[in-house]
FITIZA-328555 format. One record per residue (C-alpha): residue number from 1; x, y, z. Coordinates in Angstrom, 2 decimals, decimal comma, padded with zeros to 5 digits. Example, Ala and Ser with C-alpha at 12.3 -4.5 7.8 and 13.67 -1.06 7.14 Angstrom:
BEGIN
{1 {012,30 -004,50 007,80}},
{2 {013,67 -001,06 007,14}},
//
This chain:
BEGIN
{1 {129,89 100,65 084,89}},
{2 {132,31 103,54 085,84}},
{3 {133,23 105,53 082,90}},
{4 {137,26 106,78 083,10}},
{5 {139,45 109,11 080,86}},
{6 {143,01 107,29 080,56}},
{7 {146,29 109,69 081,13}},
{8 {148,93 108,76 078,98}},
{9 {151,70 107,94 082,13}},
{10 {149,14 104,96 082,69}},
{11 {150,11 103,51 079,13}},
{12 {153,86 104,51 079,47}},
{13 {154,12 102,78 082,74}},
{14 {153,11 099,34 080,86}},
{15 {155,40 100,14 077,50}},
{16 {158,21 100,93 080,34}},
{17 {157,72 098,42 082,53}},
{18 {157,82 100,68 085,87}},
{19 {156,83 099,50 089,06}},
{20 {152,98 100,20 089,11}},
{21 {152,61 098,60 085,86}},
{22 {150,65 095,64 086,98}},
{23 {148,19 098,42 088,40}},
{24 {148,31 099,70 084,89}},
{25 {147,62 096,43 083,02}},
{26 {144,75 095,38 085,40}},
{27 {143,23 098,57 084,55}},
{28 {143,67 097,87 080,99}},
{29 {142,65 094,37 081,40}},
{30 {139,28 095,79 082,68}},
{31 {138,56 098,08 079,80}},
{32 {139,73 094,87 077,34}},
{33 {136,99 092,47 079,19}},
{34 {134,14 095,59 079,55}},
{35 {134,07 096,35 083,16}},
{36 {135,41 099,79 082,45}},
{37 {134,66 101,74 079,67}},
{38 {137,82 103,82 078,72}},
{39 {138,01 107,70 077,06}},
{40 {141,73 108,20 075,68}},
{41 {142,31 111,69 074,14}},
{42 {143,77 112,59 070,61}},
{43 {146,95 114,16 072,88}},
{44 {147,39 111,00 074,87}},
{45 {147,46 109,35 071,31}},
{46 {150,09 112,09 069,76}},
{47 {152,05 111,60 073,07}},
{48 {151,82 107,81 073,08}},
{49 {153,29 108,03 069,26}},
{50 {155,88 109,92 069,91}},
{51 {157,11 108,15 072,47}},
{52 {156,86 105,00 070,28}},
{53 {158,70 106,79 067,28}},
{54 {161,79 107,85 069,73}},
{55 {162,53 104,07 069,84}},
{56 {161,94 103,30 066,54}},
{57 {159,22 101,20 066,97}},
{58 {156,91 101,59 064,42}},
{59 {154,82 097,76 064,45}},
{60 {154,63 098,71 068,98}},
{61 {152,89 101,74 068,13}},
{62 {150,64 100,42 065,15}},
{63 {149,22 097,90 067,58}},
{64 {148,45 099,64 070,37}},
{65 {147,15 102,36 068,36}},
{66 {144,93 099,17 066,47}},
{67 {143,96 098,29 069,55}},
{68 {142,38 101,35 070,66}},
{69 {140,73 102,64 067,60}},
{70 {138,70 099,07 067,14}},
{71 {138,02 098,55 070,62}},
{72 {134,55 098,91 071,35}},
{73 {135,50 099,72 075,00}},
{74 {137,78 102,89 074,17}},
{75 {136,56 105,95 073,20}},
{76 {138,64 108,32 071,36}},
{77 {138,21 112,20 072,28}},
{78 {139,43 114,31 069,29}},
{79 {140,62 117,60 070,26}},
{80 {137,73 120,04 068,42}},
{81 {136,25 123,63 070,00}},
{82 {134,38 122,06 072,56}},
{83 {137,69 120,73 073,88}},
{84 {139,55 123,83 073,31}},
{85 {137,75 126,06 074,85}},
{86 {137,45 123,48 078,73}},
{87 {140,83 123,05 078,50}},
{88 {141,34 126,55 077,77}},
{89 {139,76 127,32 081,20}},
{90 {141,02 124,57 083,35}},
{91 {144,48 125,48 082,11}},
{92 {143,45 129,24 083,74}},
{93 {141,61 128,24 086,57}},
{94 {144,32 125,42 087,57}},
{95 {147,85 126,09 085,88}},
{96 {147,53 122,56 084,60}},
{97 {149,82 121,91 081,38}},
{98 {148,01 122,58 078,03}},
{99 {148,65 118,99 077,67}},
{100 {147,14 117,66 080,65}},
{101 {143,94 120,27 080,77}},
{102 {143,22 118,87 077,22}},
{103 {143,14 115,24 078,80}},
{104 {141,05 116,49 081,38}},
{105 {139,08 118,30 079,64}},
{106 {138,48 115,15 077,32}},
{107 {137,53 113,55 079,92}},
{108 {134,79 115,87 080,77}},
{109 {133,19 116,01 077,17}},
{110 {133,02 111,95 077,46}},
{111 {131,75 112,28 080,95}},
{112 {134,37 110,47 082,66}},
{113 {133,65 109,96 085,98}},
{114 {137,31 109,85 086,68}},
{115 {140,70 110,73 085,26}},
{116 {143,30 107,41 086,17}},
{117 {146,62 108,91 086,17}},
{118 {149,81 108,93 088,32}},
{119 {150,49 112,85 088,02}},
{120 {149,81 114,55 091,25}},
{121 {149,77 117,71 089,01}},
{122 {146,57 116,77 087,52}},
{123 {144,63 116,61 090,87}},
{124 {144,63 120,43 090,40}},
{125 {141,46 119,69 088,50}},
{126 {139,86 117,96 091,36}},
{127 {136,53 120,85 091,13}},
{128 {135,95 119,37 087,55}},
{129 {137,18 115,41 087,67}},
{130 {138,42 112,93 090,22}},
{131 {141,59 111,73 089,98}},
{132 {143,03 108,40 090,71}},
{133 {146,06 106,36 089,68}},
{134 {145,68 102,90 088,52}},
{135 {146,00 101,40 092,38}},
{136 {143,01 103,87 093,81}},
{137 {140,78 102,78 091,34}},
{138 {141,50 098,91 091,59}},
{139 {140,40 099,50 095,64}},
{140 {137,71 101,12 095,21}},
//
């Protein structure tokens, strides 16, 4: 069972209803029924909130955030040392966003396999993690 480290965009793309989003919630869909197993970062979290809190939607943001504390197929990656420190390099090595290298970089302490995103940006990282968006990994 392939192991992946969820970019926030992937969640957006759902809440927002953009045109990959049915990429998006069959990639969700697997983590729900097991076939995936699913890292999410403390940032992807913070961002995820935020974006939840702009529209004044407290009860949208409680549940999803329910959802993927209690899931046993989520994994939350808190942002400690270990974290700081690979995302401090990645964001040297690649020019990555602090954001984004922390997401990677989660992704690498949970041994991810791969990163499901749809920021080109990220496939900077590409020595450290593949990265795929939603579609690539539902081919493959």
């Amino acid at each position: 069972m392939a192991k992946i480290i969820i970019d926030t965009n992937v969640f957006i793309s759902i809440i927002n209803d953009e045109a990959d989003s049915s990429a998006s919630r069959e990639l969700l869909d697997k983590v729900d029924s097991g076939e995936l197993k699913a890292l999410v970062s403390t940032i992807t979290l913070a961002e995820l909130a935020a974006g939840y809190y702009q529209v004044d939607d407290d009860k949208g943001w409680m549940q999803t955030l329910q959802h993927i504390i209690s899931s046993y197929n989520y994994t939350l990656i808190e942002l400690d040392y270990k974290v700081a420190d690979k995302a401090g390099k990645i964001r040297a090595e690649t020019g990555l966003s602090l954001p984004d290298s922390i997401i990677v970089a989660s992704g690498l302490i949970g041994l991810a396999e791969y990163i499901v995103t749809f920021d080109k940006e990220t496939r900077k990282a590409s020595k450290y993690i593949k990265s795929v968006t939603p579609i690539e990994i539902r081919v493959s």
